[in-house]
PDB file of N, CA, C and O in Angstrom:
ATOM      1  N   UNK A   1     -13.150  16.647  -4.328  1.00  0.00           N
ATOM      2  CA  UNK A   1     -12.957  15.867  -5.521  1.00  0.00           C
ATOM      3  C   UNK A   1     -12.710  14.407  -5.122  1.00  0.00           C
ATOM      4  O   UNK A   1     -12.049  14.126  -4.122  1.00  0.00           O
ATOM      5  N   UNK A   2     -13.115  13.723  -5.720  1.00  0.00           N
ATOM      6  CA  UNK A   2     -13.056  11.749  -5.549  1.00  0.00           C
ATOM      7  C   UNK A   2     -11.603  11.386  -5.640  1.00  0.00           C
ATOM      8  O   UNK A   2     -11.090  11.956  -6.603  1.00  0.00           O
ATOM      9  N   UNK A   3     -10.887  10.745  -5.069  1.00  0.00           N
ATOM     10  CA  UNK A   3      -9.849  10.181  -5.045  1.00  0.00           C
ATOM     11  C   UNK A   3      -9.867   8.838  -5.970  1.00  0.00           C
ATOM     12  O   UNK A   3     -10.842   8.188  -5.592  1.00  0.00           O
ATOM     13  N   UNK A   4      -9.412   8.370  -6.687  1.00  0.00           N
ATOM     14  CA  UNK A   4      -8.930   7.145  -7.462  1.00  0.00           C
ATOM     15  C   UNK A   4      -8.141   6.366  -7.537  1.00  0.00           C
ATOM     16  O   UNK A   4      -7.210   6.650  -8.291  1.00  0.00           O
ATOM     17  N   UNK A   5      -8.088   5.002  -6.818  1.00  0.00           N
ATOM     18  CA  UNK A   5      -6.821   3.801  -6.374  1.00  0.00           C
ATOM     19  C   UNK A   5      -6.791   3.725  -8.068  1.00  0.00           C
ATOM     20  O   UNK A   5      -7.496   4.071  -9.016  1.00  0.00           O
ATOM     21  N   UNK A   6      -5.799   3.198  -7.871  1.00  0.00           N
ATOM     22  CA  UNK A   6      -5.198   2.292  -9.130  1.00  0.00           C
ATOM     23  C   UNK A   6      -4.378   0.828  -8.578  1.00  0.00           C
ATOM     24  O   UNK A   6      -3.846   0.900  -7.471  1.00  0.00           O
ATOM     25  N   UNK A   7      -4.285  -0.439  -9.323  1.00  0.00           N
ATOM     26  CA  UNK A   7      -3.939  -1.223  -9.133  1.00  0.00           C
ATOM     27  C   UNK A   7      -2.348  -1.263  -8.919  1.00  0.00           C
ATOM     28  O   UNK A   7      -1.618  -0.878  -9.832  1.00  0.00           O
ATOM     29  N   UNK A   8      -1.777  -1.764  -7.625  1.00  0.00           N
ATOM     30  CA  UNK A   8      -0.312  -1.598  -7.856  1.00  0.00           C
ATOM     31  C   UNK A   8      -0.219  -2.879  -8.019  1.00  0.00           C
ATOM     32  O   UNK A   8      -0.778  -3.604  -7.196  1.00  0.00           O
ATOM     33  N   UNK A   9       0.589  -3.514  -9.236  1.00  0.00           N
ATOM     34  CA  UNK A   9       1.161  -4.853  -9.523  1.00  0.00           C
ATOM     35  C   UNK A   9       2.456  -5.591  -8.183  1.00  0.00           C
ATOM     36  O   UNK A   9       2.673  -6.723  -7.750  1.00  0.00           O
ATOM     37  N   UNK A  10       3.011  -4.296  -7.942  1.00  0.00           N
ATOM     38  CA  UNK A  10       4.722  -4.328  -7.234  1.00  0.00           C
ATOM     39  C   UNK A  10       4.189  -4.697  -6.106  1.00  0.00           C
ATOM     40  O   UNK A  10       4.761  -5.683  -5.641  1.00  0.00           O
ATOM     41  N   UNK A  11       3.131  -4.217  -5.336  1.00  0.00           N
ATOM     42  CA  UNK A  11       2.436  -3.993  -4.031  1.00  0.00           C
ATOM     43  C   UNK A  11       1.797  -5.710  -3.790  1.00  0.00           C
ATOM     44  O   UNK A  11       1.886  -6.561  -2.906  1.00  0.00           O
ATOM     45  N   UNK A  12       1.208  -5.605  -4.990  1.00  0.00           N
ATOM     46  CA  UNK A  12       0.189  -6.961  -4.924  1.00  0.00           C
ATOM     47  C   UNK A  12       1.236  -8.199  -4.379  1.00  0.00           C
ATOM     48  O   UNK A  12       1.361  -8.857  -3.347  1.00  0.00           O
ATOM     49  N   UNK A  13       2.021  -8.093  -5.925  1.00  0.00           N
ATOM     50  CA  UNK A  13       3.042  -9.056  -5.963  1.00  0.00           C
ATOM     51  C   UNK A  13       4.183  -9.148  -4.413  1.00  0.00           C
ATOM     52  O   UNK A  13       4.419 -10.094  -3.662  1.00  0.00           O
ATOM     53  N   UNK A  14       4.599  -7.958  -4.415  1.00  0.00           N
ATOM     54  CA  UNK A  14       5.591  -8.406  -2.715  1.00  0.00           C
ATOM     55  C   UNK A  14       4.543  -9.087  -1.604  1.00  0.00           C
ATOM     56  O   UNK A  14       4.691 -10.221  -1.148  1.00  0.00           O
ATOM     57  N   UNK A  15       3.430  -8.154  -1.250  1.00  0.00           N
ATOM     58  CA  UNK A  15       2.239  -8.587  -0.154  1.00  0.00           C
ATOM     59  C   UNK A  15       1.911  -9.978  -0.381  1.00  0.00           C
ATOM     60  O   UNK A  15       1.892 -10.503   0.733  1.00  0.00           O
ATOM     61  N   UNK A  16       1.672 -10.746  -1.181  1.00  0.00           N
ATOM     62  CA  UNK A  16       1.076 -11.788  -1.872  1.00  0.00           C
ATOM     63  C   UNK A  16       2.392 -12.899  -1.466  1.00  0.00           C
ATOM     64  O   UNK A  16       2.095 -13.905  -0.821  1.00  0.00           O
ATOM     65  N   UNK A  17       4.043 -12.631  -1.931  1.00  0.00           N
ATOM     66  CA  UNK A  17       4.628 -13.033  -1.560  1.00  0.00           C
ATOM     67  C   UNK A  17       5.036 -13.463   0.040  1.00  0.00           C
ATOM     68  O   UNK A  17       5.256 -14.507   0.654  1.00  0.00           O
ATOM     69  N   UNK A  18       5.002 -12.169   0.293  1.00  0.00           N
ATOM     70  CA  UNK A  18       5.230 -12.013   2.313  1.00  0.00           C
ATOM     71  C   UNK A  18       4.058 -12.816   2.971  1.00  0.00           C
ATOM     72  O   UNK A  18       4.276 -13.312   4.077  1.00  0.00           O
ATOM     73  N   UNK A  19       2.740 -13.000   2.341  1.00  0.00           N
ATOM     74  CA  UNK A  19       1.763 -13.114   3.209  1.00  0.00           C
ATOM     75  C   UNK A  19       1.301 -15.339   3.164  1.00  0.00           C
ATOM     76  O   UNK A  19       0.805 -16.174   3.920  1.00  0.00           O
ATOM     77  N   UNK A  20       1.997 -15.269   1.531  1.00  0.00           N
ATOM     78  CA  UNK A  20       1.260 -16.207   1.162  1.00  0.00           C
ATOM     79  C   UNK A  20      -0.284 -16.613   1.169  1.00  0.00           C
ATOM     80  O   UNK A  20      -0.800 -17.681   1.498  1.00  0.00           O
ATOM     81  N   UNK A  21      -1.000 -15.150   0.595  1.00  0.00           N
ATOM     82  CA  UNK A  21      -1.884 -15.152   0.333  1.00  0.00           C
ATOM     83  C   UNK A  21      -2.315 -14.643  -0.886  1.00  0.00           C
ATOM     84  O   UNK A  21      -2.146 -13.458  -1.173  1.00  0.00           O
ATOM     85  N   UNK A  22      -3.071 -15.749  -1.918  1.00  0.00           N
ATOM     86  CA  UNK A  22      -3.175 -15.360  -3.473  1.00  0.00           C
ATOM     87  C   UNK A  22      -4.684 -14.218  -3.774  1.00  0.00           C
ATOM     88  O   UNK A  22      -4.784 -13.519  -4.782  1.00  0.00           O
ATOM     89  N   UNK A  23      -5.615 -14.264  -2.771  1.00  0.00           N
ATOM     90  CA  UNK A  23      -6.593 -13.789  -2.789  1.00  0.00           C
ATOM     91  C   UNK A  23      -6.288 -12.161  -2.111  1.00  0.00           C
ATOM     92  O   UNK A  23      -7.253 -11.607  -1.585  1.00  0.00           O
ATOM     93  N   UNK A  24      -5.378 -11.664  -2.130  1.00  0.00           N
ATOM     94  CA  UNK A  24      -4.692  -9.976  -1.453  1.00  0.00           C
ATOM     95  C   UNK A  24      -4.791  -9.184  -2.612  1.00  0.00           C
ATOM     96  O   UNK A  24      -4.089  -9.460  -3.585  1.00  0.00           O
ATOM     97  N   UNK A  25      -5.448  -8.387  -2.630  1.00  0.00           N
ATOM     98  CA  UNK A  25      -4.826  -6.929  -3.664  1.00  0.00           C
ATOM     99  C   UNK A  25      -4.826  -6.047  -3.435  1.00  0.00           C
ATOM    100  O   UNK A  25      -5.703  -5.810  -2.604  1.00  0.00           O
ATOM    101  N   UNK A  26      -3.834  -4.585  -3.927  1.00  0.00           N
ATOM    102  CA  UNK A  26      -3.394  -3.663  -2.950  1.00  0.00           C
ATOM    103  C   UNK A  26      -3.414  -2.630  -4.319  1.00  0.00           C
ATOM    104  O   UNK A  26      -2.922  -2.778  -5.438  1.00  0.00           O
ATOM    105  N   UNK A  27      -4.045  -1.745  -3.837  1.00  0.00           N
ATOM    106  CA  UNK A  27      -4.407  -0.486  -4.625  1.00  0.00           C
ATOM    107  C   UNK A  27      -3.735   0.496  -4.077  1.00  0.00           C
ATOM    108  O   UNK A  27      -3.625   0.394  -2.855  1.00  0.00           O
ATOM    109  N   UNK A  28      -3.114   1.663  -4.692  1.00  0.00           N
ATOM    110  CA  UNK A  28      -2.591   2.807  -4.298  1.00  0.00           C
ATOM    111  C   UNK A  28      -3.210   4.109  -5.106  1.00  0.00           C
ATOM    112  O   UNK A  28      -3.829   4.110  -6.170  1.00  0.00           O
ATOM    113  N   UNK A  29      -2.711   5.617  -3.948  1.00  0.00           N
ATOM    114  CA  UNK A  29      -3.570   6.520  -4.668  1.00  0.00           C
ATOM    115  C   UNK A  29      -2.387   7.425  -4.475  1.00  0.00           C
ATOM    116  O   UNK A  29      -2.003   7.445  -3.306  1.00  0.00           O
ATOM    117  N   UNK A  30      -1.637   8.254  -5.389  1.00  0.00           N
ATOM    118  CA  UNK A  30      -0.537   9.241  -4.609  1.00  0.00           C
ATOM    119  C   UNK A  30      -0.943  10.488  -5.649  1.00  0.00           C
ATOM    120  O   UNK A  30      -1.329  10.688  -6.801  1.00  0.00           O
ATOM    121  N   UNK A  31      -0.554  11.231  -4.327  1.00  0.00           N
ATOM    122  CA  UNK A  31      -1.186  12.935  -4.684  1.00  0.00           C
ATOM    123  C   UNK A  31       0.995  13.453  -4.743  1.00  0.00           C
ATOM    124  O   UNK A  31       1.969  13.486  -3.990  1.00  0.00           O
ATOM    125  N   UNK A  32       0.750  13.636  -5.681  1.00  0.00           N
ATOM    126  CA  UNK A  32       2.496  13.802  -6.056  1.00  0.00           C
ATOM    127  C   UNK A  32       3.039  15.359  -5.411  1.00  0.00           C
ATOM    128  O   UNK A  32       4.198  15.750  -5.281  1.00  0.00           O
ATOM    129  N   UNK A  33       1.394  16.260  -4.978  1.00  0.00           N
ATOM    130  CA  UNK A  33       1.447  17.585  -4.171  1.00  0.00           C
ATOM    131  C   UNK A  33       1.262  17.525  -2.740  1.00  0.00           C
ATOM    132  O   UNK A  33       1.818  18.263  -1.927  1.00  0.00           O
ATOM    133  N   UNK A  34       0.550  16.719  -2.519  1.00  0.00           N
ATOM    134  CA  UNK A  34       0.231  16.693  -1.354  1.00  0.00           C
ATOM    135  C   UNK A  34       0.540  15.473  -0.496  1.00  0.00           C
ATOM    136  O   UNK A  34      -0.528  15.129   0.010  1.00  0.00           O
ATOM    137  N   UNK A  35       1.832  14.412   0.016  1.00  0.00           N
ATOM    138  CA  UNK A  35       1.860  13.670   0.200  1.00  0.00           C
ATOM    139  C   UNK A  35       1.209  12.819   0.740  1.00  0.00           C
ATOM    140  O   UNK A  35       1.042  11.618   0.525  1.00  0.00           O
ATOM    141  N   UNK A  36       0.604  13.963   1.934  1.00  0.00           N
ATOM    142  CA  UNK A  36      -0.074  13.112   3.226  1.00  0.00           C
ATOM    143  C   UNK A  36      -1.769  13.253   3.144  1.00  0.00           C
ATOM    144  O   UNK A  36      -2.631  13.368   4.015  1.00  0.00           O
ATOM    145  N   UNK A  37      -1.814  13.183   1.555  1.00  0.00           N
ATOM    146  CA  UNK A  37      -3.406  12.581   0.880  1.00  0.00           C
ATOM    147  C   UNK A  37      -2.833  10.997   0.363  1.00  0.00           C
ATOM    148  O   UNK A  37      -3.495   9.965   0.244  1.00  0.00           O
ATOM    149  N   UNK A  38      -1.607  11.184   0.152  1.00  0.00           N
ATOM    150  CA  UNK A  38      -1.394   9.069  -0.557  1.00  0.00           C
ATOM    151  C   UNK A  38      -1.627   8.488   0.260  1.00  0.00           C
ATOM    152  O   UNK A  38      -1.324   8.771   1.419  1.00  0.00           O
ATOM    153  N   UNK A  39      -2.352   7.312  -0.172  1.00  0.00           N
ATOM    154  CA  UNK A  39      -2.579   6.216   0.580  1.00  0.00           C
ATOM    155  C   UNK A  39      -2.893   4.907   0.178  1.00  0.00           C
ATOM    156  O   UNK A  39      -3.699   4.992  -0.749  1.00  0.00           O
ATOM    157  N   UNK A  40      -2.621   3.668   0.455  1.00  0.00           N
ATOM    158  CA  UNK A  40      -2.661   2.268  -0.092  1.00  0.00           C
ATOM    159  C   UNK A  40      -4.247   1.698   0.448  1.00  0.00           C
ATOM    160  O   UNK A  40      -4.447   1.657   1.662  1.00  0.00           O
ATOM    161  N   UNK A  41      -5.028   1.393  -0.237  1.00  0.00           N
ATOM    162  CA  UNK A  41      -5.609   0.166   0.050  1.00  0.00           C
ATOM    163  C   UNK A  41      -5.656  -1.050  -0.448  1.00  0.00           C
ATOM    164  O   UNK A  41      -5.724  -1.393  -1.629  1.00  0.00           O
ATOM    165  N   UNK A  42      -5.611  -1.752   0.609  1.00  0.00           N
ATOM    166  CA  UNK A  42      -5.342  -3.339   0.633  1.00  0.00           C
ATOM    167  C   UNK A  42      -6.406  -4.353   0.733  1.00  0.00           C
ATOM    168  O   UNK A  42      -6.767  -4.418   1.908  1.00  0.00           O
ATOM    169  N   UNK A  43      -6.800  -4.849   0.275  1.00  0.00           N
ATOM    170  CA  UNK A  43      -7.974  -5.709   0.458  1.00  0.00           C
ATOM    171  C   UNK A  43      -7.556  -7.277   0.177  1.00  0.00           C
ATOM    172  O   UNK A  43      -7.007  -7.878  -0.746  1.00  0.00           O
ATOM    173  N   UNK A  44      -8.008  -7.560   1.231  1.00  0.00           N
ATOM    174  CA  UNK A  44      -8.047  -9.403   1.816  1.00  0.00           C
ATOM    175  C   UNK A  44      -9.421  -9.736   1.265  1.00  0.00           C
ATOM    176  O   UNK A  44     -10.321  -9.173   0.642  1.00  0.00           O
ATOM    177  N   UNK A  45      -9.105 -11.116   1.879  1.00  0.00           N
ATOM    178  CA  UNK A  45     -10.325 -12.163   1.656  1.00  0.00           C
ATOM    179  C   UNK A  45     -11.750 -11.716   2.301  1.00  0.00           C
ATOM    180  O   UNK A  45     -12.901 -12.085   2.069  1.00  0.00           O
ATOM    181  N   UNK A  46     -11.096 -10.593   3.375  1.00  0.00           N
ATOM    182  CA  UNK A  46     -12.510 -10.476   4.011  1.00  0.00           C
ATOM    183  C   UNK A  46     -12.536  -9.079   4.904  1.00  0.00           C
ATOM    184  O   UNK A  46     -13.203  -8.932   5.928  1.00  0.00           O
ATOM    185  N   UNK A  47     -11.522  -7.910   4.198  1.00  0.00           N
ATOM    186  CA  UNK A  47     -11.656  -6.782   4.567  1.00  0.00           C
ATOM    187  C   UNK A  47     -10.565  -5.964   4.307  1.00  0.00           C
ATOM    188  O   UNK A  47      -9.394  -6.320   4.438  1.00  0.00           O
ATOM    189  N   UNK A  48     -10.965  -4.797   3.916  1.00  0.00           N
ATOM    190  CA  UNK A  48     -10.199  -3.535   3.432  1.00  0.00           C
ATOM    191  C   UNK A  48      -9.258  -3.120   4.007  1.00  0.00           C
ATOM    192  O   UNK A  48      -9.471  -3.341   5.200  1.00  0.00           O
ATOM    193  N   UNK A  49      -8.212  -2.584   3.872  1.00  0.00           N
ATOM    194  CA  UNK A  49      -7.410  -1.972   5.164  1.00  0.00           C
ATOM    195  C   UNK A  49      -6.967  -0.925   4.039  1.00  0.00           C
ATOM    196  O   UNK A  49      -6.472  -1.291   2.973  1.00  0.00           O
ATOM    197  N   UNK A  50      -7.218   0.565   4.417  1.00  0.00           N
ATOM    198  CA  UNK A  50      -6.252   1.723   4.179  1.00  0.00           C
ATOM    199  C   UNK A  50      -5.189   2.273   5.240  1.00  0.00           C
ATOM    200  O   UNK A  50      -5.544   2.606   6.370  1.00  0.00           O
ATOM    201  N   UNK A  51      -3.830   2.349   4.796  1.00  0.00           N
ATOM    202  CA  UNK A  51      -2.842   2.750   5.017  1.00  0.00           C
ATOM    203  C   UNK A  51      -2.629   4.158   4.462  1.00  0.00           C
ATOM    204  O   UNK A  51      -2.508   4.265   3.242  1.00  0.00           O
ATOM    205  N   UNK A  52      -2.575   5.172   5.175  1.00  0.00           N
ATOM    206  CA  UNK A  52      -1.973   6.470   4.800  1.00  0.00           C
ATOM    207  C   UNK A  52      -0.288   6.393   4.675  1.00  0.00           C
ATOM    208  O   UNK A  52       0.356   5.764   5.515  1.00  0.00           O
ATOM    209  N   UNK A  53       0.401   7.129   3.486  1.00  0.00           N
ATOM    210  CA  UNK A  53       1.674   6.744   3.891  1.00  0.00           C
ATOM    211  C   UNK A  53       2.148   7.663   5.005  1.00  0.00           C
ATOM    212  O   UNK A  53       3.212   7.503   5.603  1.00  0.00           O
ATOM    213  N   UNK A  54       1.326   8.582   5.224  1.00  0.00           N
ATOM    214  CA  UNK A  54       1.803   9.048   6.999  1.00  0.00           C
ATOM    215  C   UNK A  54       2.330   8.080   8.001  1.00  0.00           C
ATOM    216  O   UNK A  54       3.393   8.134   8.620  1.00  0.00           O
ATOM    217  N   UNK A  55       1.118   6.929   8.053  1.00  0.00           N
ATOM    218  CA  UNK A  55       1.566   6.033   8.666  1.00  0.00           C
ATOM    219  C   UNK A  55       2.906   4.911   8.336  1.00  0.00           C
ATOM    220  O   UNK A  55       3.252   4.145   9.236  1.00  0.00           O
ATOM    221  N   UNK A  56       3.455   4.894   7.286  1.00  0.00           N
ATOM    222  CA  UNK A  56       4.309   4.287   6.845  1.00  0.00           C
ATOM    223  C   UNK A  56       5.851   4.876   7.200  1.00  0.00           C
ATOM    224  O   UNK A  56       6.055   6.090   7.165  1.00  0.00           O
ATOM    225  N   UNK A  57       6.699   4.118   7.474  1.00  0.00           N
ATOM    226  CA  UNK A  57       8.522   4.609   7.606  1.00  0.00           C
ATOM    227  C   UNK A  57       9.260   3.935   6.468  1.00  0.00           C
ATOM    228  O   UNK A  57       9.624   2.766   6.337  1.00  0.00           O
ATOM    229  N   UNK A  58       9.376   4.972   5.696  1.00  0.00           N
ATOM    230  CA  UNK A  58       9.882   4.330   4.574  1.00  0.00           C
ATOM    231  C   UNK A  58      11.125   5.638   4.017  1.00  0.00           C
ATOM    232  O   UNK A  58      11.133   6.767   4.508  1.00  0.00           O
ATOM    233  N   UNK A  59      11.989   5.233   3.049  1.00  0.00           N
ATOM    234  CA  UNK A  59      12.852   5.989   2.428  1.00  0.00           C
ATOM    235  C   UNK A  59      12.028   6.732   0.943  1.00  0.00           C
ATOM    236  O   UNK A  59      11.619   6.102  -0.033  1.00  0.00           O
ATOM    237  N   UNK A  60      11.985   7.698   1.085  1.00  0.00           N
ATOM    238  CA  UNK A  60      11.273   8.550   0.045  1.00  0.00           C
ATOM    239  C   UNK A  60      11.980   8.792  -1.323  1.00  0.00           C
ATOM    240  O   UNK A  60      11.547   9.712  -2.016  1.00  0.00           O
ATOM    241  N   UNK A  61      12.878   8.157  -1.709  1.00  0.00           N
ATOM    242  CA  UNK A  61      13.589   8.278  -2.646  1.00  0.00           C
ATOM    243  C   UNK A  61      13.775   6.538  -3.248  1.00  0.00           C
ATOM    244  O   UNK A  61      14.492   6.415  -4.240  1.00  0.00           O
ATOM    245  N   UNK A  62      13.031   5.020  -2.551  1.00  0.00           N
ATOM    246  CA  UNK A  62      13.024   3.914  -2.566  1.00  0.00           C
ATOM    247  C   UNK A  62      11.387   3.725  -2.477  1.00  0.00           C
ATOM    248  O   UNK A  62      10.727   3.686  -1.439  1.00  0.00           O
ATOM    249  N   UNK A  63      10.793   3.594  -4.132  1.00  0.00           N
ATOM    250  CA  UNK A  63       9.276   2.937  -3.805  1.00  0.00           C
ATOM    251  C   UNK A  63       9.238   1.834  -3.128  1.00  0.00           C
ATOM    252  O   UNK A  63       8.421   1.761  -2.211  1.00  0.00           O
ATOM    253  N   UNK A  64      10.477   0.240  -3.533  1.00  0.00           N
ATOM    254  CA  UNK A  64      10.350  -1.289  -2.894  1.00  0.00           C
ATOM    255  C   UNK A  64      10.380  -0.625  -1.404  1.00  0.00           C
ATOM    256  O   UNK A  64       9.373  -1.009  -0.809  1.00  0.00           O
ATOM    257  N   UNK A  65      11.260   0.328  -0.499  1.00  0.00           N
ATOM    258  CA  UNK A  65      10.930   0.852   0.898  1.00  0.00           C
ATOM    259  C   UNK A  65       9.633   1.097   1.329  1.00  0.00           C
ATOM    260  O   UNK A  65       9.255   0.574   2.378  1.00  0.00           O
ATOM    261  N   UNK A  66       8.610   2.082   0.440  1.00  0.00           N
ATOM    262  CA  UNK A  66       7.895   1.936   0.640  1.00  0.00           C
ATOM    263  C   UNK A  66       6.561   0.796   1.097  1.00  0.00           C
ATOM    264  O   UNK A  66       5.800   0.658   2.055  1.00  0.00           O
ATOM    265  N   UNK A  67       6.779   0.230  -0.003  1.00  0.00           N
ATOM    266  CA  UNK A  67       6.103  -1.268  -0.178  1.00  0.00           C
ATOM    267  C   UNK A  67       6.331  -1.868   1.377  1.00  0.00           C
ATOM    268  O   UNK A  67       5.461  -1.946   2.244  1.00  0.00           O
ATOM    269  N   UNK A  68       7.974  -2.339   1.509  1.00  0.00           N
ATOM    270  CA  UNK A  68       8.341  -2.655   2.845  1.00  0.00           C
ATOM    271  C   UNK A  68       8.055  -1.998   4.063  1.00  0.00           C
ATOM    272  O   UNK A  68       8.339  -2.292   5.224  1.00  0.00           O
ATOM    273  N   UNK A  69       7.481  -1.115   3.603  1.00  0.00           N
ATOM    274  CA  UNK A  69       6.594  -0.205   4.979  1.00  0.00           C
ATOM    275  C   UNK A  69       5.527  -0.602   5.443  1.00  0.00           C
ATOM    276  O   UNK A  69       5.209  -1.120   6.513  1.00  0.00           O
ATOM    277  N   UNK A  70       4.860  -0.241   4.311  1.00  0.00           N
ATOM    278  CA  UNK A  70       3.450  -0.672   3.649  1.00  0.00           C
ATOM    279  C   UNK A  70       3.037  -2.395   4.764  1.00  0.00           C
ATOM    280  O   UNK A  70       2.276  -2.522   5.722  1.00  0.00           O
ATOM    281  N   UNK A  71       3.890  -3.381   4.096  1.00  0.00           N
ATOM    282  CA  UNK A  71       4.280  -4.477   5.258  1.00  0.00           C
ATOM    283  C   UNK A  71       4.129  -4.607   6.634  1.00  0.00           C
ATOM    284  O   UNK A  71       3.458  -5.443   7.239  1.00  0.00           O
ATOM    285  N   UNK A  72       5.026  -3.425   7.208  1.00  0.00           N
ATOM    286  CA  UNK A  72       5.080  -3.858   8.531  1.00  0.00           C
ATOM    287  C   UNK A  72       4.363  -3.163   9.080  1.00  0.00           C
ATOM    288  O   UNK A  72       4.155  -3.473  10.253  1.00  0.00           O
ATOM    289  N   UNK A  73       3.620  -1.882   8.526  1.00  0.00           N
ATOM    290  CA  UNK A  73       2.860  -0.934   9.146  1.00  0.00           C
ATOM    291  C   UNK A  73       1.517  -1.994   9.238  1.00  0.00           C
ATOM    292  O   UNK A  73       0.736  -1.703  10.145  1.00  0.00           O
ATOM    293  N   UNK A  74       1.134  -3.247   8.370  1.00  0.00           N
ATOM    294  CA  UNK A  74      -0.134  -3.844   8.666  1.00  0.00           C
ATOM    295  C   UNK A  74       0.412  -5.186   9.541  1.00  0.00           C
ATOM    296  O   UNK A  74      -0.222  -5.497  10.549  1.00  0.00           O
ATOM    297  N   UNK A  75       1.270  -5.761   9.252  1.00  0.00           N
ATOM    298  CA  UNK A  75       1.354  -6.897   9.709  1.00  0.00           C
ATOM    299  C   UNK A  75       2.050  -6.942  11.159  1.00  0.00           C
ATOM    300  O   UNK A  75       1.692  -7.749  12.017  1.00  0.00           O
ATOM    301  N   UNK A  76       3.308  -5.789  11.398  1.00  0.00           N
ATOM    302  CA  UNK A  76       3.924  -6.160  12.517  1.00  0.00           C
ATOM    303  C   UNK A  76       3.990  -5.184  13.414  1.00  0.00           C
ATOM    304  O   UNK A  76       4.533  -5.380  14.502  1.00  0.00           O
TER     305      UNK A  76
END
Protein backbone atom coordinates (compact mmCIF):
# COMPACT_ATOMS: atom_id res chain seq x y z
CA UNK A 1 0.00 0.00 0.00
CA UNK A 2 1.42 3.78 -0.83
CA UNK A 3 2.52 5.62 2.06
CA UNK A 4 1.35 9.43 2.32
CA UNK A 5 3.59 12.50 3.84
CA UNK A 6 1.58 15.15 5.05
CA UNK A 7 2.85 18.61 5.66
CA UNK A 8 4.26 19.17 9.22
CA UNK A 9 3.88 23.01 10.01
CA UNK A 10 5.92 22.37 13.70
CA UNK A 11 8.74 20.53 11.65
CA UNK A 12 8.90 23.16 8.88
CA UNK A 13 8.73 25.97 11.26
CA UNK A 14 11.60 24.70 14.02
CA UNK A 15 13.98 23.35 10.81
CA UNK A 16 13.47 26.69 9.02
CA UNK A 17 14.29 28.37 12.30
CA UNK A 18 17.57 26.18 13.24
CA UNK A 19 18.71 26.25 9.67
CA UNK A 20 17.87 29.72 8.54
CA UNK A 21 16.65 28.47 5.60
CA UNK A 22 13.13 29.76 4.13
CA UNK A 23 13.14 27.45 1.08
CA UNK A 24 13.09 23.82 3.69
CA UNK A 25 9.95 21.78 4.01
CA UNK A 26 9.50 18.78 6.03
CA UNK A 27 6.79 16.27 5.53
CA UNK A 28 5.98 13.46 7.91
CA UNK A 29 4.31 10.00 7.60
CA UNK A 30 3.47 8.03 11.07
CA UNK A 31 2.09 4.54 11.08
CA UNK A 32 0.58 4.90 14.80
CA UNK A 33 0.99 0.57 14.52
CA UNK A 34 3.91 0.18 13.29
CA UNK A 35 6.47 2.71 14.42
CA UNK A 36 9.45 1.81 12.55
CA UNK A 37 7.37 2.52 9.08
CA UNK A 38 7.31 6.61 10.37
CA UNK A 39 9.35 8.62 8.74
CA UNK A 40 10.11 12.47 7.93
CA UNK A 41 10.91 13.81 4.66
CA UNK A 42 12.69 16.88 4.32
CA UNK A 43 13.30 18.64 1.31
CA UNK A 44 15.87 21.54 0.63
CA UNK A 45 16.64 23.72 -2.11
CA UNK A 46 18.20 20.95 -3.85
CA UNK A 47 17.44 17.52 -2.33
CA UNK A 48 15.27 15.19 -0.37
CA UNK A 49 16.41 13.66 2.73
CA UNK A 50 14.21 10.82 4.48
CA UNK A 51 14.71 10.20 8.05
CA UNK A 52 13.22 7.02 9.56
CA UNK A 53 12.36 7.75 13.16
CA UNK A 54 14.46 4.57 13.83
CA UNK A 55 17.07 6.71 13.13
CA UNK A 56 16.05 9.45 15.44
CA UNK A 57 16.74 9.66 19.67
CA UNK A 58 14.04 11.22 20.83
CA UNK A 59 11.51 10.99 23.95
CA UNK A 60 8.34 9.18 22.75
CA UNK A 61 5.98 10.80 24.87
CA UNK A 62 7.57 14.68 23.53
CA UNK A 63 6.67 15.33 19.62
CA UNK A 64 9.04 19.08 19.96
CA UNK A 65 11.85 15.90 21.08
CA UNK A 66 11.15 14.44 18.28
CA UNK A 67 11.47 17.34 15.91
CA UNK A 68 14.84 17.96 17.99
CA UNK A 69 15.94 14.65 16.80
CA UNK A 70 14.78 14.97 13.57
CA UNK A 71 17.65 18.05 13.78
CA UNK A 72 20.51 16.48 14.81
CA UNK A 73 20.00 13.18 13.18
CA UNK A 74 20.51 15.48 9.70
CA UNK A 75 22.60 18.19 10.66
CA UNK A 76 25.02 16.99 13.44
Amino acid sequence: MPKFVNASAEATAFLRQKTGSSLLECFTYIDPEHEELSFFVVKTSNKLIHVSFGEITYDRANYQSLIEGLYRAIYE
